[in-house]
C-alpha positions as CSV (number, residue, x, y, z in Angstrom):
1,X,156.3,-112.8,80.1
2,X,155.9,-108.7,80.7
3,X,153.8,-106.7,78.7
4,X,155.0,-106.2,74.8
5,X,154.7,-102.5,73.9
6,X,153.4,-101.4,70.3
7,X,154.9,-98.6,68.2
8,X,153.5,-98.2,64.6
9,X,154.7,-95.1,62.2
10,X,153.5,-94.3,59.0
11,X,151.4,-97.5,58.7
12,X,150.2,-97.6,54.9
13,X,148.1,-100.9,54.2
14,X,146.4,-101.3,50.9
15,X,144.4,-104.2,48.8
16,X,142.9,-104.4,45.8
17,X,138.7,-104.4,45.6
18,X,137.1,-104.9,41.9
19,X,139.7,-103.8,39.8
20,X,140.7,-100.5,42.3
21,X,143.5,-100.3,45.2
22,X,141.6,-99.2,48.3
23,X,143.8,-97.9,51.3
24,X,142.4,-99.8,54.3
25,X,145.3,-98.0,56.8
26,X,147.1,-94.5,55.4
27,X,149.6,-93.5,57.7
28,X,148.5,-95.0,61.1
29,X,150.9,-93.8,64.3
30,X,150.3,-95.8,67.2
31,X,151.7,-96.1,70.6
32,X,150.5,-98.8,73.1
33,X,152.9,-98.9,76.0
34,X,153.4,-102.5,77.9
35,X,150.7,-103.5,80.1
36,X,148.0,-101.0,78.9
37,X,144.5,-101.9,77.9
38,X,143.4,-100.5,74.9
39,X,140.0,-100.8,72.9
40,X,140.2,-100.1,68.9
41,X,136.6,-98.2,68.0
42,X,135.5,-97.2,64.7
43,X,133.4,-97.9,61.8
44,X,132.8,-101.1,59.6
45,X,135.6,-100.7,57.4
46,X,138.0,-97.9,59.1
47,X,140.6,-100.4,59.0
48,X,140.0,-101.8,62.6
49,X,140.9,-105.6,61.4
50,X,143.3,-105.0,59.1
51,X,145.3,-103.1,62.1
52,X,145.4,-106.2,64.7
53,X,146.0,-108.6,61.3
54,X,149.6,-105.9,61.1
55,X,149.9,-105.8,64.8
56,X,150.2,-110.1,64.4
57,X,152.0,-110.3,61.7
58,X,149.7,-111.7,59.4
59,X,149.3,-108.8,56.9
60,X,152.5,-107.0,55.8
61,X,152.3,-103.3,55.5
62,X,152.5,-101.5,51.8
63,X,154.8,-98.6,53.6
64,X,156.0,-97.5,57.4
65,X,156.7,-99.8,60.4
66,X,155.3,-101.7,63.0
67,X,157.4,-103.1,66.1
68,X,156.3,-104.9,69.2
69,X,158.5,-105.4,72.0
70,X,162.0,-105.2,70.4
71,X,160.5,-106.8,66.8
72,X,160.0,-104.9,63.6
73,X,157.6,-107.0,62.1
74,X,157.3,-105.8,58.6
75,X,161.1,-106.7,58.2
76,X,160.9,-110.1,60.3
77,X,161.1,-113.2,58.2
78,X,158.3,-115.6,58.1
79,X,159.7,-117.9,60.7
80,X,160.5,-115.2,63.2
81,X,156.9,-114.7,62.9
82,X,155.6,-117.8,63.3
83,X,157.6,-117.9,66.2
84,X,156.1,-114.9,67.5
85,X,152.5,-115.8,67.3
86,X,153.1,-119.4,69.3
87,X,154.9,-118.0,72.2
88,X,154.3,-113.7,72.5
89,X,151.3,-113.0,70.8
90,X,148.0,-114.3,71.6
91,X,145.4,-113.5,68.7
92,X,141.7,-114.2,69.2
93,X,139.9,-113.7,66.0
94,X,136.5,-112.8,65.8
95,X,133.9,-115.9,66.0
96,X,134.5,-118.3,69.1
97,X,134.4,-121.3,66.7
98,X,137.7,-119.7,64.4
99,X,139.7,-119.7,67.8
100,X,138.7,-123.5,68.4
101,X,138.7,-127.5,67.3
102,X,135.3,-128.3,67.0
103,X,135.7,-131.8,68.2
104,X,137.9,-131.0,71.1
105,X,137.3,-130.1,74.8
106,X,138.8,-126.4,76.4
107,X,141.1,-128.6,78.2
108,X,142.9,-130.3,74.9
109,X,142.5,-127.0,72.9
110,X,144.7,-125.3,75.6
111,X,147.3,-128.4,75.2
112,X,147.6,-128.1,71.5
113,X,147.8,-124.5,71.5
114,X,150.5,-124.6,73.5
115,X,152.5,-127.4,71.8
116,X,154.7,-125.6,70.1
117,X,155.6,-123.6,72.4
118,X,156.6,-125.9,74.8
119,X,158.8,-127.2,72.0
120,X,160.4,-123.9,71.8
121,X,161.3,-124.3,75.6
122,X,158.7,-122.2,77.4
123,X,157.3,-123.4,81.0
124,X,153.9,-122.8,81.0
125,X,150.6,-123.5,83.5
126,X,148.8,-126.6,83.5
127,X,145.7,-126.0,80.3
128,X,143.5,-126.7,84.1
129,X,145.1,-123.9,85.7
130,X,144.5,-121.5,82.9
131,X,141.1,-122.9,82.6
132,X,140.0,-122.3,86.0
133,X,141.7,-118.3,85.6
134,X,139.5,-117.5,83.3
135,X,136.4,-119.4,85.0
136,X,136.1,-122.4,83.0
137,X,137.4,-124.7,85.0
138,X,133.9,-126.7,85.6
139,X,133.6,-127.5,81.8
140,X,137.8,-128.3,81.5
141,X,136.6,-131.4,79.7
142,X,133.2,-131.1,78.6
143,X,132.7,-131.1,74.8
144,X,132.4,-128.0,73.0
145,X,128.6,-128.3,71.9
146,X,127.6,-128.3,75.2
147,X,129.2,-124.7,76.4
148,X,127.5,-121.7,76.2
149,X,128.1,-119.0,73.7
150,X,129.9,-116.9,76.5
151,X,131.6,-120.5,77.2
152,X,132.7,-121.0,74.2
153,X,134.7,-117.2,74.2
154,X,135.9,-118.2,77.8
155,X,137.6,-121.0,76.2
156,X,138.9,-118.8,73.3
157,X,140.3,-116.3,75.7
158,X,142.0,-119.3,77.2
159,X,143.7,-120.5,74.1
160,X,144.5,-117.4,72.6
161,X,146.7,-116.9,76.7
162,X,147.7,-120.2,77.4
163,X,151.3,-119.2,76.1
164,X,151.3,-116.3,78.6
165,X,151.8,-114.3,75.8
166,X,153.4,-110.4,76.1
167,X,150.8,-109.0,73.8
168,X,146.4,-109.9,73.6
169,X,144.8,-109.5,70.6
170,X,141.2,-109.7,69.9
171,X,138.5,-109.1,67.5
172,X,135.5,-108.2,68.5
173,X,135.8,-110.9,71.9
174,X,132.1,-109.5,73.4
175,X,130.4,-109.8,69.7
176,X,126.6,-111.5,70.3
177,X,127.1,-112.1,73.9
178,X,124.4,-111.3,76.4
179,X,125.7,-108.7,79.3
180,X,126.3,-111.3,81.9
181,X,128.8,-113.4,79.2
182,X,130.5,-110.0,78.0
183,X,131.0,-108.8,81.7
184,X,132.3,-112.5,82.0
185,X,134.6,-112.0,78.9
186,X,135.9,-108.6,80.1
187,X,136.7,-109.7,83.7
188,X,138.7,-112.5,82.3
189,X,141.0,-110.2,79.6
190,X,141.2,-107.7,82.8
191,X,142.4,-110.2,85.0
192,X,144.8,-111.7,82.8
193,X,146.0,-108.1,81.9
194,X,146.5,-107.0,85.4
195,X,147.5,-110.2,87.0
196,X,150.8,-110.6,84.3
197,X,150.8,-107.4,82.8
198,X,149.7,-108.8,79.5
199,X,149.1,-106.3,76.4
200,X,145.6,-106.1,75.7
201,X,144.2,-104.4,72.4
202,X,140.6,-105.6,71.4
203,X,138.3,-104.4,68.7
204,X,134.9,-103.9,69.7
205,X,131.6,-101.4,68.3
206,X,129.6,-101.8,71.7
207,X,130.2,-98.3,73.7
208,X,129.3,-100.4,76.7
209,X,132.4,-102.2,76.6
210,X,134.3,-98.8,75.4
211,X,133.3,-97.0,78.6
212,X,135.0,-99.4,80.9
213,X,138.6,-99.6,79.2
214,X,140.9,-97.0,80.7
215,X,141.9,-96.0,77.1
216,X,140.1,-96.5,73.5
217,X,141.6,-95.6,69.9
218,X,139.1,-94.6,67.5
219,X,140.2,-95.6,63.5
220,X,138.2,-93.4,60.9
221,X,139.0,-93.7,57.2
222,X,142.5,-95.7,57.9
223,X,143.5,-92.7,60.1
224,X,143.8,-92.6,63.9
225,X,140.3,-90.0,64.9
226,X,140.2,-89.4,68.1
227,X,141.2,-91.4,71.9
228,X,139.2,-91.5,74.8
229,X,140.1,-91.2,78.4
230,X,138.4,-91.9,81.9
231,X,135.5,-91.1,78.7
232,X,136.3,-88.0,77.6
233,X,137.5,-88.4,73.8
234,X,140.1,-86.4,72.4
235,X,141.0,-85.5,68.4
236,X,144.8,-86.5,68.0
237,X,147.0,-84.9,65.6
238,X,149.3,-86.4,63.5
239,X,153.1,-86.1,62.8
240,X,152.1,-84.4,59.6
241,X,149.9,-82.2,61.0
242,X,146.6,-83.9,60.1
243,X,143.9,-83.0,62.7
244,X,140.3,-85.0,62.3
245,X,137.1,-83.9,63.7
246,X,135.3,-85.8,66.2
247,X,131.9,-86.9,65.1
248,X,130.0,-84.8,66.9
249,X,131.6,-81.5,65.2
250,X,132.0,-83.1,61.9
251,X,128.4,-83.8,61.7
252,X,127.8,-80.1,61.9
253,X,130.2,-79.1,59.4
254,X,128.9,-80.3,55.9
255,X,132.5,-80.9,53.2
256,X,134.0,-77.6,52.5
257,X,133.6,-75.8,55.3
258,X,136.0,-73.3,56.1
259,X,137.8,-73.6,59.8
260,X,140.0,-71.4,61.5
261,X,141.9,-72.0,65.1
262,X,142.6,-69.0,66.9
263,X,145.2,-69.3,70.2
264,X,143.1,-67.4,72.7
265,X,145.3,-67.2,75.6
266,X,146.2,-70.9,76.9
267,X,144.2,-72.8,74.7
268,X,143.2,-72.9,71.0
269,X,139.9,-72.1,69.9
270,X,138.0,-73.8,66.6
271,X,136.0,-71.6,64.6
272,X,133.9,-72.6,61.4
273,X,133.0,-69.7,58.9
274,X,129.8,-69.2,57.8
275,X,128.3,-68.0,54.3
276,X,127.2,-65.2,56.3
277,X,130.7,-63.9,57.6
278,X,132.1,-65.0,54.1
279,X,129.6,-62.1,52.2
């Protein structure tokens, strides 16, 4: 299946905490283009999570729209969805052990995930085949307990692709994983991202991991802050004009701070005014 592309507008998501409504996303445009790579950054609580849960159609959103491919998902009934997570979107939570039966081997984990699929008609690879793409292959049938914790992600990564899905979601996939098992983990999303032109969006707070991905998005206070490319990160404004700081610069301009940018020839200049200039 080609790469799903991902177009959100508008994305308002919000849940009640101790009595208050808290708005985890507020107004969240997003466009991933089929077959990119792209790493969600951010703060605990920015609203990375609750994007992929919108992105799989788990969560519903309070106000805008999300599509991927040709879907709008916060119109889509519930079967359409259900349908969509067994054969176009593969969603790798956070945790090896949430992605996995305990008592099973990689090999039947593969097989059930992609029962209903093949019920719905889909051709897909032999669970040894995907296995051995994302290196695995030598513990196919070995039980769970006795994988490593970079193992035990392999074989998450190979459930959450086994139905060659159009879109790759994870959470987090190179949490408490030494370096070798992380650059394991990577190679194996890159691979399966280049190799079928699979969607890839993953969550992660290591910068090691953030400097390798050709593009990151970084979420601050349920708002898109800032993209990176080739390293460099940019501030992005939104359709309404909002422009966040980067963290670097905001650090140095405590709240109410006045700001001015000037057009000085080609480009546009920031400037912060001080008490000084104020008097």
């Amino acid at each position: 299946m080609p790469g799903l592309a991902i177009r959100t507008r508008g994305l308002v998501h919000i849940y009640h905490a101790e009595g208050h409504d808290v708005a985890a996303l507020s107004g969240v445009d997003l466009d991933v283009a089929a077959g990119e790579m792209v790493g969600l950054l951010g703060p605990s609580g920015s609203g990375k999570s609750t994007l992929m849960s919108l992105l799989a159609g788990i969560f519903r959103p309070g106000a805008g729209k999300v599509f991927v491919g040709g879907t709008e998902l916060s119109t889509a009934p519930p079967r359409a969805l259900d349908r969509l997570r067994a054969t176009e979107v593969g969603l790798m939570l956070q945790g090896a052990s949430r992605n996995l039966l305990p008592h099973a081997t990689p090999a039947d984990n593969v097989r059930f995930a992609q029962q209903q699929a093949l019920r719905a008609g889909r051709s897909l690879a032999d669970p040894a085949e995907v296995l051995s793409e994302v290196g695995l292959i030598d513990q196919a049938d070995e039980p769970l307990a006795q994988l490593t914790p970079g193992g035990l992600q392999l074989a998450a990564v190979a459930v959450a692709v086994s139905t060659r899905p159009g879109l790759l979601l994870c959470d987090e996939p190179t949490s408490q994983l030494d370096h070798a098992a992380r650059d394991h983990v990577l190679a194996a999303l890159a691979h399966v991202n280049t190799t079928y032109g699979t969607t890839v969006v993953l969550v992660t707070h290591d910068p090691d991991v953030a400097r390798v991905l050709p593009r990151t998005v970084t979420i601050r206070d349920g708002r898109i802050g800032g993209e990176g490319r080739s390293g460099d990160e940019y501030a992005v404004v939104t359709v309404d004009g909002f422009l966040p700081l980067l963290g670097h610069v905001r650090d140095k301009l405590p709240p109410g701070t006045l700001v001015r940018l000037d057009e000085v020839g080609d480009h546009i200049e920031l400037r912060a005014q001080t008490d000084q200039e104020e008097r």
